[in-house]
C-alpha positions, 0 to 999 in steps of 0.5 A, spaced: 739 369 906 747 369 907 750 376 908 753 376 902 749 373 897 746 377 892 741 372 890 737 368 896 732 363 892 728 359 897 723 353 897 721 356 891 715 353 888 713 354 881 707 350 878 702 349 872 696 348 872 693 344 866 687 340 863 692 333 865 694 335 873 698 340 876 705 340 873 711 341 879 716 343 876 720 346 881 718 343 888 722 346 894 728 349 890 734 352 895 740 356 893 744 362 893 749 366 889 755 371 891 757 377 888 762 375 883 761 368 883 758 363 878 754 357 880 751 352 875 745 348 875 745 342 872 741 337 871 737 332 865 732 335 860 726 336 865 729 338 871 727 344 872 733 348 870 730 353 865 723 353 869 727 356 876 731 361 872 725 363 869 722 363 876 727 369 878 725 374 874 719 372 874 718 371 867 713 364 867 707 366 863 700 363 865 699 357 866 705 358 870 705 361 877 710 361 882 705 359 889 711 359 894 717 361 897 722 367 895 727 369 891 730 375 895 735 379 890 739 384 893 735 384 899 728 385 896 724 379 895 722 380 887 716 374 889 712 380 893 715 386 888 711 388 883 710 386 876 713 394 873 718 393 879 721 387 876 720 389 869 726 394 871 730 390 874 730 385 868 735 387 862 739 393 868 741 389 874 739 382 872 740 380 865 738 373 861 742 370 855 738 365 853 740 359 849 737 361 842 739 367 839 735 367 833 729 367 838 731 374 841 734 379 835 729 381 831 730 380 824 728 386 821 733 392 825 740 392 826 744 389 831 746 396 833 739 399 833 737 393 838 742 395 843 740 401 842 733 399 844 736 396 851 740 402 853 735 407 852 729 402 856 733 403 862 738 409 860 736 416 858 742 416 853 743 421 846 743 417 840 750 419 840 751 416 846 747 410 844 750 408 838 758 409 841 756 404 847 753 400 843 760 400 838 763 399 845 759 392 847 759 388 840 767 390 841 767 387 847 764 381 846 768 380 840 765 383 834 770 383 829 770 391 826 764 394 831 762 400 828 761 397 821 757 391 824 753 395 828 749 397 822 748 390 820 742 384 820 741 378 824 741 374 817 748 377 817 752 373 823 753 367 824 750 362 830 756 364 834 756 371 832 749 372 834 750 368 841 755 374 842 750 380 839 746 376 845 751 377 850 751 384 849 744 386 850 744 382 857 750 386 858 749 393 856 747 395 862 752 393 867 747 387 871 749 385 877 747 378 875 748 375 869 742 369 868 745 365 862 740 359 861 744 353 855 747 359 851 752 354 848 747 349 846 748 350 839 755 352 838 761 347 836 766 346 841 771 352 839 765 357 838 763 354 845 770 355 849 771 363 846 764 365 848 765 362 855 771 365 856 768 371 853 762 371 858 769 369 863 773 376 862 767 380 861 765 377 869 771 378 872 771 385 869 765 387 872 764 383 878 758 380 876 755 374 879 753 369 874 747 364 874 749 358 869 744 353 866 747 347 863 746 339 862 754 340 859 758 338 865 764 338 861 762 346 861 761 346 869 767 343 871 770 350 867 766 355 869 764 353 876 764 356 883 758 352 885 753 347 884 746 345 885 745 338 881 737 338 881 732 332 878 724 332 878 724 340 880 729 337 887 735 339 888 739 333 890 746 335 892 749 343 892 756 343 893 764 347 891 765 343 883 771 341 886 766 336 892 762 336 887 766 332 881 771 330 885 767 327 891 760 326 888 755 324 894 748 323 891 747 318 886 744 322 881 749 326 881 755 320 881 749 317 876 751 325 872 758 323 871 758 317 869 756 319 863 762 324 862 766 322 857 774 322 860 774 320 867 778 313 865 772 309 864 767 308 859 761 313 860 755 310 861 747 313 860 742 313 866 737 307 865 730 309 867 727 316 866 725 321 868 719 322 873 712 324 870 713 332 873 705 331 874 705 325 877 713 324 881 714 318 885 713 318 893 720 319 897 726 320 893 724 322 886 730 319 884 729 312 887 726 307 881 733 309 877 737 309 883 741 303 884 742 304 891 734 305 893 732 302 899 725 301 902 726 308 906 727 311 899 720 310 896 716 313 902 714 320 905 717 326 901 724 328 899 730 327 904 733 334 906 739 336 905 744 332 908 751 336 911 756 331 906 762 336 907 764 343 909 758 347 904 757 340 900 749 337 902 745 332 899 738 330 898 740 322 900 738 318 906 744 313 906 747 321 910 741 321 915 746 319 920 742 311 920 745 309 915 752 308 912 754 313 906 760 308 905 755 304 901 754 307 896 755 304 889 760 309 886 758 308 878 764 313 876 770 308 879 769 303 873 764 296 873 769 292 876 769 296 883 762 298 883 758 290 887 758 293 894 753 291 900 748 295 900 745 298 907 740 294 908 743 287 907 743 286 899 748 286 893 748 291 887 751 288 881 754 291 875 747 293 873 744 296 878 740 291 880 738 286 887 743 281 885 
């Protein structure tokens, strides 16, 4: 673990056990987070995204059991604590926001007596005390005429009212880390932008460090300090979002932001997908859709993370030192720059395929 990270998650290891084989989901996962920084995990559907958030609060259920590595926050590995020691943790100092609002409040209590429910689970406060602070929260999220409010039901706000009624529960009681896992998924693009800048101006106000889940990279490229790219339950690049977006090393990442809009060529969709997390590839998981696989990649285990830049690593063989990273095809320059030779002799063409 760093000096100076708050949050420490090494070769985590979270499986499912079920009637069809055991399912991998996260499979050796490595990153940290610093006090007041945000780090976003990105990554397709399946990746193992939600699954490694969970994994640090110890939230997976049965089925579920993390069987390997650690998650040291703060100094104190919460794989070793017990479950009523991470129980106090969760909704004080480590906070979630999870992308459905509808499936957190309950419908049948007040915003403000759900705020109050978080407050006094965690703080010996009067009902006074309680009602002001949570009049307070819903102000400082962005609630329009808090104290009226306060009193109001779920079916009473909008979806983005409700993502903010969310934030504030997450944030009552001042978290050191703030665990958001696709808080913006079912917003429209300018309810989006005021929650994330909400979530912002909140985060620099406290200090907070923010654990970001998202597959939106447009949202990454906005909020981001760092970035860990996973797939197939692997992380297959980390790095500053300026390496990142700028110089993407790994081809699933190059892969990622081919598909984003507004990069001066036309996005275009990974072919192939994703690996069975029961049954995964050998070698590199991402192999079968990788345009630049050689016969190196479709052996053995993951590659290690590569130094790529200063911080930067990625999951890739073409870094091994044996092999020229030049190579690599580069879909986010546009199809008439991408036919390069590949290290082992062979050309891709536009389409991905031995030419």
């Amino acid at each position: 673990m760093s000096d100076d990270s708050l949050l420490s998650v090494r070769d985590l290891h979270t499986q499912f056990r079920t009637a069809t084989g055991t399912v991998r989901a996260v499979d050796g996962v490595s990153f940290d987070v610093a006090p007041g920084e945000t780090v976003c995990l990105v990554g397709e559907s399946g990746s193992g995204k939600t699954v490694t958030c969970e994994s640090v609060g110890r939230l997976v259920d049965a089925p579920g059991e993390i069987v390997g590595g650690s998650v040291t926050f703060d100094g104190r590995d919460l794989t070793e604590a017990s479950q009523s020691a991470v129980r106090r943790l969760r909704g004080d100092r480590i906070a979630y926001v999870f992308q459905n609002p509808g499936n957190v409040l309950d419908p049948v209590y007040t915003v403000g007596q759900q705020l109050r429910e978080v407050l006094n689970y965690h703080r010996d406060l009067s009902a006074e005390a309680s009602r002001a602070r949570a009049v307070t929260l819903l102000d400082d999220v962005g609630i329009p005429n808090a104290p009226a409010r306060a009193d109001d039901y779920p079916h009473e706000f909008s979806g983005g009212m409700k993502q903010r009624v969310v934030v504030a529960m997450a944030l009552a009681n001042d978290p050191d880390l703030l665990i958001a896992d696709e808080p913006t998924t079912a917003l429209d693009v300018t309810i989006q932008a005021q929650l994330l800048e909400t979530i912002g101006d909140l985060q620099s106000d406290r200090e907070m460090a923010v654990l970001f889940v998202t597959h939106d990279l447009g949202v990454v490229a906005g909020i981001a300090d760092r970035v860990v790219v996973m797939y197939g339950g692997k992380v297959m690049e980390r790095g500053t979002v300026t390496d990142v977006f700028d110089n993407p090393a790994h081809p699933y990442t190059r892969a990622l932001l081919a598909c984003l809009p507004g990069r001066g060529v036309e996005p275009e969709p990974i072919g192939g997908e994703p690996p069975d997390p029961a049954d995964p590839p050998d070698g590199c998981r991402f192999h079968p859709r990788c345009p630049d696989a050689v016969a190196a990649c479709e052996t053995g285990t993951q590659p290690p993370l590569h130094d790529v830049t200063v911080g930067g690593e990625a999951a890739c063989v073409f870094y091994d030192g044996d092999r020229d990273a030049s190579l690599l095809s580069d879909p986010t320059r546009g199809s008439d720059e991408r036919a390069v030779e590949r290290a082992d002799g062979r050309t891709v063409g536009e389409g991905g395929d031995d030419a």
